[in-house]
C-alpha positions in Angstrom: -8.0 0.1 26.4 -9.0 3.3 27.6 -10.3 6.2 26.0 -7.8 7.2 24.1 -6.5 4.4 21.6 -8.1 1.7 19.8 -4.9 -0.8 18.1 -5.5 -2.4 15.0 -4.1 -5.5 15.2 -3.8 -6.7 11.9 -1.2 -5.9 9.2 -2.6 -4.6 6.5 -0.4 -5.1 3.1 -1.9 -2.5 0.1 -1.3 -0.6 -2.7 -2.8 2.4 -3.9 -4.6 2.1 -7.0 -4.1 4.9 -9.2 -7.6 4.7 -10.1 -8.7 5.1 -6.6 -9.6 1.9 -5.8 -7.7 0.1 -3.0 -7.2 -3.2 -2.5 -6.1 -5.7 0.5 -3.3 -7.6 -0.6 -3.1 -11.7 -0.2 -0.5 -14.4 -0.8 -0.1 -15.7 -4.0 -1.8 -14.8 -7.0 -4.8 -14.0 -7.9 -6.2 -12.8 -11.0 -10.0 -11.9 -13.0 -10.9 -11.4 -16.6 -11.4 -7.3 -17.3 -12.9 -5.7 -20.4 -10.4 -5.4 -23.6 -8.2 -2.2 -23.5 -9.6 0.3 -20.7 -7.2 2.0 -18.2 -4.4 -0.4 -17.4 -2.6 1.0 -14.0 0.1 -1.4 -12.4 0.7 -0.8 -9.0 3.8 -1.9 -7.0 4.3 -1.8 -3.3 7.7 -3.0 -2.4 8.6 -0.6 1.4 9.6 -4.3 3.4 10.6 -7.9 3.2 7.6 -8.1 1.0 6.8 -7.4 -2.6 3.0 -6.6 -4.1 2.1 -6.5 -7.3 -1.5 -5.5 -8.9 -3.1 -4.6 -12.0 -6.2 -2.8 -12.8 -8.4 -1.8 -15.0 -12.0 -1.5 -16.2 -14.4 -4.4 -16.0 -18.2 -4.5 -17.1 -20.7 -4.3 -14.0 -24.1 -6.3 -14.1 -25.8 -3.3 -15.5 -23.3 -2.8 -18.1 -21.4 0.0 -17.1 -18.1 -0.4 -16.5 -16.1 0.5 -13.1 -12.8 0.5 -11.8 -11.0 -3.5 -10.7 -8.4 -5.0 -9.6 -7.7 -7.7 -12.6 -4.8 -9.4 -10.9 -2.5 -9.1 -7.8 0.9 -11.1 -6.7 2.2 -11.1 -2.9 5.1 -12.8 -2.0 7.4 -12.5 1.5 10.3 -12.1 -0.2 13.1 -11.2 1.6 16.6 -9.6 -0.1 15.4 -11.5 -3.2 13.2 -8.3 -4.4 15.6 -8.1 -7.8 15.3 -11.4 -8.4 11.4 -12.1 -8.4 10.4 -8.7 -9.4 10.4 -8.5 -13.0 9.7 -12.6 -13.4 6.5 -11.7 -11.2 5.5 -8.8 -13.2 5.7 -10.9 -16.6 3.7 -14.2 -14.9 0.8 -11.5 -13.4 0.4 -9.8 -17.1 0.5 -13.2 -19.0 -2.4 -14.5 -16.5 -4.4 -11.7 -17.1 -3.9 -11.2 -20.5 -1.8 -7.4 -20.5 0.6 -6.8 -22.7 3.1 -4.2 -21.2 2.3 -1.4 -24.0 -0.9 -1.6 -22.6 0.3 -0.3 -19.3 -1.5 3.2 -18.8 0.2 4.4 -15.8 2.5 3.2 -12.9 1.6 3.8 -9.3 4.6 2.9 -6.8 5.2 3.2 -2.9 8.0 5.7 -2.7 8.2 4.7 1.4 9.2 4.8 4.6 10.1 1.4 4.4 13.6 -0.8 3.5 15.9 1.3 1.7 17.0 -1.7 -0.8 13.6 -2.9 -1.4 12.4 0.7 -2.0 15.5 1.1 -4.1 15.3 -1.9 -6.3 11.0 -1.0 -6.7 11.4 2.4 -7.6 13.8 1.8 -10.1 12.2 -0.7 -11.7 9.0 1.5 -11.5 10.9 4.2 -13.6 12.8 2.2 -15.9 9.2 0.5 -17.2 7.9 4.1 -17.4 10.5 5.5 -19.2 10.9 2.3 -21.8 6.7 2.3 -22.1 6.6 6.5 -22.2 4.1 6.6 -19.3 3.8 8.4 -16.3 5.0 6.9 -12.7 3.7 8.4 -9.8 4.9 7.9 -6.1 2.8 7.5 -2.9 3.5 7.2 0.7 3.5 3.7 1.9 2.2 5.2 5.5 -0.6 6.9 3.4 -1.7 3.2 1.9 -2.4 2.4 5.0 -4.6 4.8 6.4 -6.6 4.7 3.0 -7.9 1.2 4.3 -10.1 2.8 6.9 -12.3 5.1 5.0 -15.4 4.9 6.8 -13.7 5.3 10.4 -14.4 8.7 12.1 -11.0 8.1 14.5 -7.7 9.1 13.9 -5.9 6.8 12.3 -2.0 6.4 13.1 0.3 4.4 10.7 2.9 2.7 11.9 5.9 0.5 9.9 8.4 -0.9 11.2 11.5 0.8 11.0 14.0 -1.4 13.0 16.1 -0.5 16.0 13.0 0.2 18.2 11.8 2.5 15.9 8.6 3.3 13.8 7.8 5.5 10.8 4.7 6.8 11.5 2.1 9.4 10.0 -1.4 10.6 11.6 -4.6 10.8 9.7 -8.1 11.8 9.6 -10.7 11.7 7.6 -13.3 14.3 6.7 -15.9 12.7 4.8 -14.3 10.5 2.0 -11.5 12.9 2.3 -8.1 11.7 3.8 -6.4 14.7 5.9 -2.7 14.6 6.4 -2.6 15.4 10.5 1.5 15.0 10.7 4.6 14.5 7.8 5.7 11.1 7.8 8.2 11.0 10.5 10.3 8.5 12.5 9.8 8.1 15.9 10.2 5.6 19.1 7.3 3.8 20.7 7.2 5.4 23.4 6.7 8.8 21.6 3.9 8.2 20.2 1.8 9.0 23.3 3.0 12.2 22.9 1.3 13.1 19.6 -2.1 11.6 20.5 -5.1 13.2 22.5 -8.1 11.5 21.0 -9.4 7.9 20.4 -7.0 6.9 17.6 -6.6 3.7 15.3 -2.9 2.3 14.6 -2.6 0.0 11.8 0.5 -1.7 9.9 3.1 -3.9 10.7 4.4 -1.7 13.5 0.8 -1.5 15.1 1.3 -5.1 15.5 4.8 -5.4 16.4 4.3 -3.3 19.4 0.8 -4.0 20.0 1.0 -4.8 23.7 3.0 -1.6 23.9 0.4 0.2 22.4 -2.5 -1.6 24.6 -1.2 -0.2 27.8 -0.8 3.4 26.8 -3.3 5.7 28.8 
């Protein structure tokens, strides 16, 4: 591959928990028991055809102290159907795992790059349960979710989603101990731009990664 790049070939589909956990998502649901009343965060991730939903909160370790979990998590491949599903997923997740929605702490939502209408439609459905429950919403960069998967990498690490029309958004990383450093603004580019804004071994990762991974093989 040469000694500049190392591709990530796998799409990656998470959500930053507002807790500062991070979880993988899957398909279909999934869901734990948690300990009564501690921190419930929702967190919604919604920038493509697909829509995530998790919920977390505290749960009692082996040793009895308690420590930050994911207590359930919906994926579906949704397509333009993100106003239909949304709020019937959202009630299903918090039934299985036994939340009430005026237990809801705090809502963490992907404010993009990603599909306009499915940002749209998640981000207003974000604020409208913040506003009805009185708690505080906060948006984070889809491109930035990504990059928080590779924590113990010492690379750079280049997001990349899909953007259509040959064209990426994209955002570089680094990170400096547990620390993850912004290198660029999330911007949208062209494939064959991105050789451009690279001079060391760097990791791509997200759907665009793997849209244009042979692309992204033969760069040198």
């Amino acid at each position: 591959v040469g000694s500049k790049i190392f591709v990530s070939l796998s799409i990656v589909i998470v959500l930053f928990i507002y807790t500062g956990s991070l979880l993988m998502g899957s398909f279909g649901p999934r869901v734990t028991n948690r300990a009564p009343g501690q921190d419930i965060i929702l967190e919604m991730d919604h920038r493509s055809k697909t829509e995530s939903l998790y919920i977390s909160g505290k749960w009692l370790h082996d040793n009895n102290n308690l420590g930050d979990k994911v207590l359930g998590e919906f994926f579906l491949n949704l397509g333009p159907t993100h106003s239909e599903k949304l709020l019937p997923m959202l009630d299903w997740l918090l039934k299985e795992v036994g939340v009430e929605k005026n237990e809801i702490e705090g809502i963490a939502v992907s404010k993009g790059p990603g599909s306009f209408t499915a940002l749209r439609v998640g981000i207003s459905t974000a604020k409208g349960l913040a506003f009805t429950l009185g708690i505080p919403v906060v948006g984070v960069s889809s491109l930035e979710v990504l990059a928080r998967n590779l924590l113990f990498t010492p690379l750079y690490i280049y997001s990349l989603i899909d953007a259509k029309k040959k064209e990426v958004y994209a955002a570089l990383f680094k990170y400096s101990d547990t620390n993850l450093n912004r290198i660029t603004d999330d911007i949208l580019i062209s494939p064959d731009d991105i050789c451009e804004m690279i001079s060391e071994r760097t990791i791509f990762i997200g759907n665009g990664a793997l849209l244009y991974r042979d692309f992204l093989i033969n760069l040198s």
